[in-house]
C-alpha positions in Angstrom: -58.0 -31.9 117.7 -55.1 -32.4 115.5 -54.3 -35.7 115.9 -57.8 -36.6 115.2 -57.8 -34.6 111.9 -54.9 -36.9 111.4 -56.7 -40.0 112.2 -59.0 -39.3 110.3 -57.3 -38.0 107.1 -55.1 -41.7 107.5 -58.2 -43.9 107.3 -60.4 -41.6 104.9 -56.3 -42.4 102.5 -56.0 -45.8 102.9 -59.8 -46.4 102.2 -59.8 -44.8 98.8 -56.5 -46.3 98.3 -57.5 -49.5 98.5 -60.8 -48.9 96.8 -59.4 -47.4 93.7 -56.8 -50.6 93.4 -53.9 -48.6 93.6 -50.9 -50.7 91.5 -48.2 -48.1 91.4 -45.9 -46.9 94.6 -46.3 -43.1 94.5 -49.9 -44.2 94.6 -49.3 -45.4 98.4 -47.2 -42.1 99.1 -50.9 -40.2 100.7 -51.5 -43.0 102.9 -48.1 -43.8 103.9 -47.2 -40.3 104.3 -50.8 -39.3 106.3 -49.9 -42.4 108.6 -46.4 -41.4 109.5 -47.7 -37.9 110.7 -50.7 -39.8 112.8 -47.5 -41.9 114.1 -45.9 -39.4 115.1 -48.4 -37.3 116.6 -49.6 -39.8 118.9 -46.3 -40.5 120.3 -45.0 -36.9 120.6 -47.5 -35.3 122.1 -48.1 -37.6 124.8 -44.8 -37.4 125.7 -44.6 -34.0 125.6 -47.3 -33.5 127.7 -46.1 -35.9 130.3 -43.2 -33.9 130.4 -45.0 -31.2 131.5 -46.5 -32.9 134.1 -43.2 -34.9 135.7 -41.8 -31.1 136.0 -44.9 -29.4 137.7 -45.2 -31.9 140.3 -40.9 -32.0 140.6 -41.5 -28.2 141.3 -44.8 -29.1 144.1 -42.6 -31.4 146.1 -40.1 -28.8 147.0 -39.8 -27.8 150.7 -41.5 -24.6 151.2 -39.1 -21.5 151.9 -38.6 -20.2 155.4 -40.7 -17.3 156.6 -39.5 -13.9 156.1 -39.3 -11.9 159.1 -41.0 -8.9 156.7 -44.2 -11.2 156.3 -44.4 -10.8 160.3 -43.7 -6.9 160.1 -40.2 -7.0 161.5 -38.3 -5.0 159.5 -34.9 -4.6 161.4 -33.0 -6.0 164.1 -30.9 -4.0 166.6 -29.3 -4.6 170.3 -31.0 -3.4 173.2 -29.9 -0.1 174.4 -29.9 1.1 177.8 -31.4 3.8 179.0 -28.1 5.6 179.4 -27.0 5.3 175.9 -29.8 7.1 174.2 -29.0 9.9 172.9 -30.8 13.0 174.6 -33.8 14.6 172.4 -32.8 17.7 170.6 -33.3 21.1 171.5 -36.2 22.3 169.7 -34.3 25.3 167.5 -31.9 22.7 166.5 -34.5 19.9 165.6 -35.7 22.8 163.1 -32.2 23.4 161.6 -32.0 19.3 161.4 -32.4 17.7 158.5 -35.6 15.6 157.9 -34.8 12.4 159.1 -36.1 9.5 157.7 -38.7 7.4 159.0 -38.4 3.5 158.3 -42.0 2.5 158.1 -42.7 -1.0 157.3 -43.9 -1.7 153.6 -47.1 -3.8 152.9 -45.8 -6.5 150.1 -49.0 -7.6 148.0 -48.9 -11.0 146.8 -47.6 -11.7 142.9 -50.4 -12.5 140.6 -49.4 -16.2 139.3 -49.2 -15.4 135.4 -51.8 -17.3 133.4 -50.1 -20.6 131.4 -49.4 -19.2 127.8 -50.8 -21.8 125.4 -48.0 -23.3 123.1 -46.7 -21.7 120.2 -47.5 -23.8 117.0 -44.4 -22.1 115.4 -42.1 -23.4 117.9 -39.3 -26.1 116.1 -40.6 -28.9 118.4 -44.6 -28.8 117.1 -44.1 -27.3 113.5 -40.9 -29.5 111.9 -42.8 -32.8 113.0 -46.1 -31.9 111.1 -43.7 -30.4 108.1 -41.9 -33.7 108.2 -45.2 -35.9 107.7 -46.6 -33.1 104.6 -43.2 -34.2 103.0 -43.7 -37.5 102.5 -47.4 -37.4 102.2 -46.0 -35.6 98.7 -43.3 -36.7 97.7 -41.7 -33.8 98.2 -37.7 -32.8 97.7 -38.3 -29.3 99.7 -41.6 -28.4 102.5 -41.6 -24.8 103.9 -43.6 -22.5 105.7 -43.3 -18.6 104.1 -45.0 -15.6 105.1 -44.9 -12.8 102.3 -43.9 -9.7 104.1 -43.2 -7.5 101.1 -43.7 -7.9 97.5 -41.7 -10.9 96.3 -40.2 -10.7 99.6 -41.1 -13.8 101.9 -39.7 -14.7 105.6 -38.9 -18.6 106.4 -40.3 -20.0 109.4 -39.9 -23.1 109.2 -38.2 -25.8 107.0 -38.2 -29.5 105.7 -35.3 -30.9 103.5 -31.8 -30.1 103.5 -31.6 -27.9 100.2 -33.0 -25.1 101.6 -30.2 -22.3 101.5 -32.4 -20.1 104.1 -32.9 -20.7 107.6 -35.3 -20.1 110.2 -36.0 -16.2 110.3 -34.0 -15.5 107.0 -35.9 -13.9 104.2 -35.2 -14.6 100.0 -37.1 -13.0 97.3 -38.7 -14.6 94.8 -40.0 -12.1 91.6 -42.8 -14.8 90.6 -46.8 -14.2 91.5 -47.0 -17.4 93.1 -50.6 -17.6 94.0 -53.3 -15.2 92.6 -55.7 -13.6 94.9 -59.2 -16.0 93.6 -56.4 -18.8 94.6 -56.0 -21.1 97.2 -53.6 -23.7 95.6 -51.4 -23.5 92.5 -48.8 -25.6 91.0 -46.2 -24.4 88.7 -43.4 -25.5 86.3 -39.9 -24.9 87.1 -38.2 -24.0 83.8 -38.7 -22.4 80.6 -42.6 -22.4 80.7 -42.4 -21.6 84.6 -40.7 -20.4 87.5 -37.1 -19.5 85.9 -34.6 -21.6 88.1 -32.9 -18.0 88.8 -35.9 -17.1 90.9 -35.3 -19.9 93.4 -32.8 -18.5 95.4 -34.1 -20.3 98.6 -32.8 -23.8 96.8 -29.3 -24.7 97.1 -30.3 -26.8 94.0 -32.4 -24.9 91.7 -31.8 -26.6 88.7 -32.8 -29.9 89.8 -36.5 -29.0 90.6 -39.2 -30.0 88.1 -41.9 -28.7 90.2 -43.1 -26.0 92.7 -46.8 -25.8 94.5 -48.1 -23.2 97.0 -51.0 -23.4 98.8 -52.8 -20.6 101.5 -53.3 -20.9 105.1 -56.8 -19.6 105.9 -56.7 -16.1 106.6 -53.7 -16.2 108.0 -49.9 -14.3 106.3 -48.5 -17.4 106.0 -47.8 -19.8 102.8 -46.9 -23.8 102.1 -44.4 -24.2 99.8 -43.4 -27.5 98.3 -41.5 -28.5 95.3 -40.3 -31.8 93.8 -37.1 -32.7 92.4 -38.4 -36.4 90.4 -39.7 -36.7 86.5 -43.4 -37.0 87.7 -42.9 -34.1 90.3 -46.1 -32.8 91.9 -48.1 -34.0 88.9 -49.4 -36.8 90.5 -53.8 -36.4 90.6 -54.0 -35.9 94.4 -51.1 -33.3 95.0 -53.2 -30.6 94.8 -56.2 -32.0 96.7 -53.2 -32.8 99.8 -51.6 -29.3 99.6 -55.0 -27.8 99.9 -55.7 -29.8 102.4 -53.2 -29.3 104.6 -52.9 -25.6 104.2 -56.6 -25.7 105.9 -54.7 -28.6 108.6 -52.3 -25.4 109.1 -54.7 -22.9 109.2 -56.4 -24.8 112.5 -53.2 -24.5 114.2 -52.0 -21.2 113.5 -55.1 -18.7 112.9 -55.7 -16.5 116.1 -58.1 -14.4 115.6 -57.1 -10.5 117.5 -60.0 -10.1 120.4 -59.0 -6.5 119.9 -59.1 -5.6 116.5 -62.3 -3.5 115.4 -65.5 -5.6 114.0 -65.8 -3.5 111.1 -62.1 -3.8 110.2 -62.6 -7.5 110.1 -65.9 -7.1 108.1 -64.5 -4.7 106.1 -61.8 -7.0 104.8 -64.4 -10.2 103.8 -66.2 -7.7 101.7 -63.4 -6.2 100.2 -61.8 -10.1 99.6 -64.9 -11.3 98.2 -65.8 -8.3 95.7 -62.2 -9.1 94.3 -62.5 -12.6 94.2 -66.1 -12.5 92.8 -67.7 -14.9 95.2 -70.8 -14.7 97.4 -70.4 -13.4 101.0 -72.5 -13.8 103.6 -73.0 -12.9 107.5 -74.3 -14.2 109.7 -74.8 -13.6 113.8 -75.8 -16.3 116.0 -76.3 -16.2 119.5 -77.3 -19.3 122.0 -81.7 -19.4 122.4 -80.7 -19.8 126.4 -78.6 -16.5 126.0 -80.0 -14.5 129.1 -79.3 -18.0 131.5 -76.1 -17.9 130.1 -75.3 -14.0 131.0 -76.2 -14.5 134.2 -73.4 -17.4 134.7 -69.9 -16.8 135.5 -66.5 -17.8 135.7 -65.8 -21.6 134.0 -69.9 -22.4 132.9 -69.4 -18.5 130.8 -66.1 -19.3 129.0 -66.7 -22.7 128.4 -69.5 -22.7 126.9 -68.7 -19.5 124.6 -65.4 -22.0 123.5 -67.9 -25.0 122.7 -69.8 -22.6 120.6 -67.0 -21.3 119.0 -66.1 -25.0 118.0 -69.2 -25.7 116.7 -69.6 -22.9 114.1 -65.8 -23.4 113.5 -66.6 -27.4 112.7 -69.4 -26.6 110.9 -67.7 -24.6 108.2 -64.1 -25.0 108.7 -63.0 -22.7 105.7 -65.4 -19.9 107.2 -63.9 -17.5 109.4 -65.5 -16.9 113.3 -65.3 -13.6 114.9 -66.7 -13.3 118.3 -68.8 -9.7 118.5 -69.9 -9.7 121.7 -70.9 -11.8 124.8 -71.7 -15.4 124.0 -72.7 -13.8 120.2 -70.5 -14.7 117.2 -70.4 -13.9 113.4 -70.0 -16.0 111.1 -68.4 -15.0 107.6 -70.1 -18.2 104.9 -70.8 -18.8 101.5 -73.9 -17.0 100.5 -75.0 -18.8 97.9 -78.4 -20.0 98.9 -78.2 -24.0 98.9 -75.3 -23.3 100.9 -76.7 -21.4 103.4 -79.4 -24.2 103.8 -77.1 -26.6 104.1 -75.1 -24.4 106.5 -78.2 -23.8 108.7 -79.1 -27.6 109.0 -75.5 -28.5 110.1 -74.9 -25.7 112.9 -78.3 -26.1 114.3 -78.1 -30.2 114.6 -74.4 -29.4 116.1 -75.3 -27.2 118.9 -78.9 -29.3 119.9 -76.4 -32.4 120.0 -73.9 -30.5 122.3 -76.1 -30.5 125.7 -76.3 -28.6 128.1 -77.1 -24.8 128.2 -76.6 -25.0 124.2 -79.6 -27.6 123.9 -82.2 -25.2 122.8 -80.1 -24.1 119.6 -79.8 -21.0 118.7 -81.0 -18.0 116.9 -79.5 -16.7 113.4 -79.3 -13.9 111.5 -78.1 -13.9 108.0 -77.3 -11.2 105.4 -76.0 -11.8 101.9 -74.2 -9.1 100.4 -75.0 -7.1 97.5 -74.3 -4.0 95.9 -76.2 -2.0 98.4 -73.9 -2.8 101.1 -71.6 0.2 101.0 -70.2 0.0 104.5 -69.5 -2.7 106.9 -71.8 -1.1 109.0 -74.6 -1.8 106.5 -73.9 -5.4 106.1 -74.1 -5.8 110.0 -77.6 -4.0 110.5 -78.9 -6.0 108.1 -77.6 -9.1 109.7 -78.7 -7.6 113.3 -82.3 -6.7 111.9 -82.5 -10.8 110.8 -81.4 -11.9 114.4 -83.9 -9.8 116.3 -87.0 -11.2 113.8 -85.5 -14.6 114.2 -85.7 -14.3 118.1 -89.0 -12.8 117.7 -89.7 -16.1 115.9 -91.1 -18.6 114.7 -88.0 -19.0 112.5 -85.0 -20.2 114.4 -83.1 -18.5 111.5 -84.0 -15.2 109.3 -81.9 -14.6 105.9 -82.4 -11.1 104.3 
């Protein structure tokens, strides 16, 4: 998925570069920059994964360990006595003064569950640096990092770009600057007089050589991009913005995992409460597959697969809305609720499932609430939703907004 978002970002650049008759260098800098990350993703990964597979079939063509004499029940091995040497059975009074003596019965050993593969950490050196590497000279950059605030002006490095960065991997700095306002997903700032005082970067080895610092959000995840610039035109250029944004939402793909455990209403809880303060629209909405009861009936691979391909598709549909799972192959879906958007939104998901196949032909069925001021509680924002689903399954409206 990755490397065609990167594919795709690379053609989509040098397209408009060459439509727009770009004449300067720095102008080439997006699609030279998005090209060197599609390089390098199609050759790393590969061979990563081939890796993988040389040492999984290394490990199958060992020889197989002997048997153990305890998988046959023989749990020790003595001489044979004769009849003389055995000792003679106790009397009965002192068998009763005797201590208990203890009885070696042989143990049933259950086979070890094989643990499931764990699915690769996208915070790891190897898969982060490479992608860090590319945003660097998509922009130009002196400096890339990935922060996570973990206290107020206190933020924790996880990974880094550039060699004037003064903290390393798992070292924290503090920086007393509001970076990035809540209604924010991208900012640029100044570094100077009119800016970021120089004496707040204490994460640069070179502070006073930076002209410019930009920080853009990673979905609704903790974690931040950071760039800054060090050259006259710094991250002034037109597209800067548009390319941190962008890849903060590239980021976001790889490292958003949403909790399976964590409470519904929490979740819903925290859209309202972020979209009150930001003074947008919310809306929610619950979908669930028209072929739901032939699906509930399946098992094993057809169930899980086919809840992921779902997944996917509300996912592609909207990447920058979040998707929570609330139940068995039914998911919510936190949009935009203005009301072209919600058209819009309804048109794309619905041709996206029809178009997948399978048990996911039929479409599905949608229930949407847009939030207003009567919508106290979570809870009140999901009946509302629920009561849209059940009139949309009753039909003849695939989807119901309230």
């Amino acid at each position: 998925m990755l490397r065609v978002t990167f594919i795709i970002l690379a053609i989509v650049a040098t397209a408009v570069t060459f439509l727009i008759g770009a004449t300067e260098w720095w102008e080439y800098t997006p699609m030279a920059g998005l090209i060197v990350i599609t390089i390098i993703l199609l050759i790393y990964v590969p061979m990563s994964e081939r890796a993988e597979r040389n040492d999984e079939q290394n490990s199958s063509k060992r020889p197989p360990e002997p048997p153990s004499l305890k998988e046959d029940g023989i749990i020790d091995i003595r001489p044979i006595t004769k009849k003389n040497d055995l000792q003679p059975e106790p009397d009965p009074v002192e068998a009763e003064a005797a201590p208990d003596l203890f009885v070696n019965t042989p143990k049933v050993e259950t086979p070890a569950v094989q643990p499931h593969k764990k699915p690769r950490n996208p915070l790891e050196k190897h898969i982060l640096i490479p992608v860090l590497r590319g945003m660097q000279a998509a922009l130009d950059a002196h400096a890339v990092g990935l922060i996570q605030r973990t206290e107020e002006y206190n933020y924790k490095v996880w990974g880094t770009v550039g060699l004037d960065w003064s903290c390393l991997r798992g070292e924290s700095f503090i920086l007393r600057h509001n970076l990035l306002r809540e209604s924010e997903t991208v900012a640029i700032h100044t570094v100077g007089e009119n800016g970021v005082p120089t004496t707040q970067l204490k994460y640069s080895r070179t502070p006073a050589s930076l002209t410019s610092l930009g920080i853009a959000a990673i979905g609704h995840t903790p974690y931040l991009l950071l760039a800054d610039a060090a050259n006259e035109s710094g991250l002034s250029h037109p597209r800067a913005k548009e390319l941190l944004e962008a890849f903060g939402k590239t980021l976001s793909l790889m490292l958003y995992r949403e909790d399976p455990h964590r409470p519904r209403r929490e979740i819903i809880t925290e859209e309202m409460a972020r979209a009150r303060r930001q003074g947008t629209e919310l809306a929610l909405a619950i979908t669930v597959p028209q072929k739901a009861e032939i699906l509930t009936r399946s098992y094993g691979d057809v169930l899980s697969k086919t809840e992921q391909l779902f997944s996917e598709c509300l996912q592609n549909a909207a990447p920058n809305s979040r998707v929570v799972k609330f139940g068995e192959i039914t998911y919510g879906v936190f949009i935009d609720g203005r009301k072209k958007q919600l058209e819009a939104w309804h048109k794309d998901i619905q041709s996206a499932v029809k178009n997948q196949g399978g048990l996911l032909t039929g479409g599905i069925y949608v229930g949407i609430a847009r939030m207003t001021e009567k919508h106290k509680s979570p809870d009140d924002l999901r009946d509302e939703a629920t009561r849209a689903l059940i009139r949309a399954h009753e039909g003849p409206a695939e989807t119901v907004i309230i």
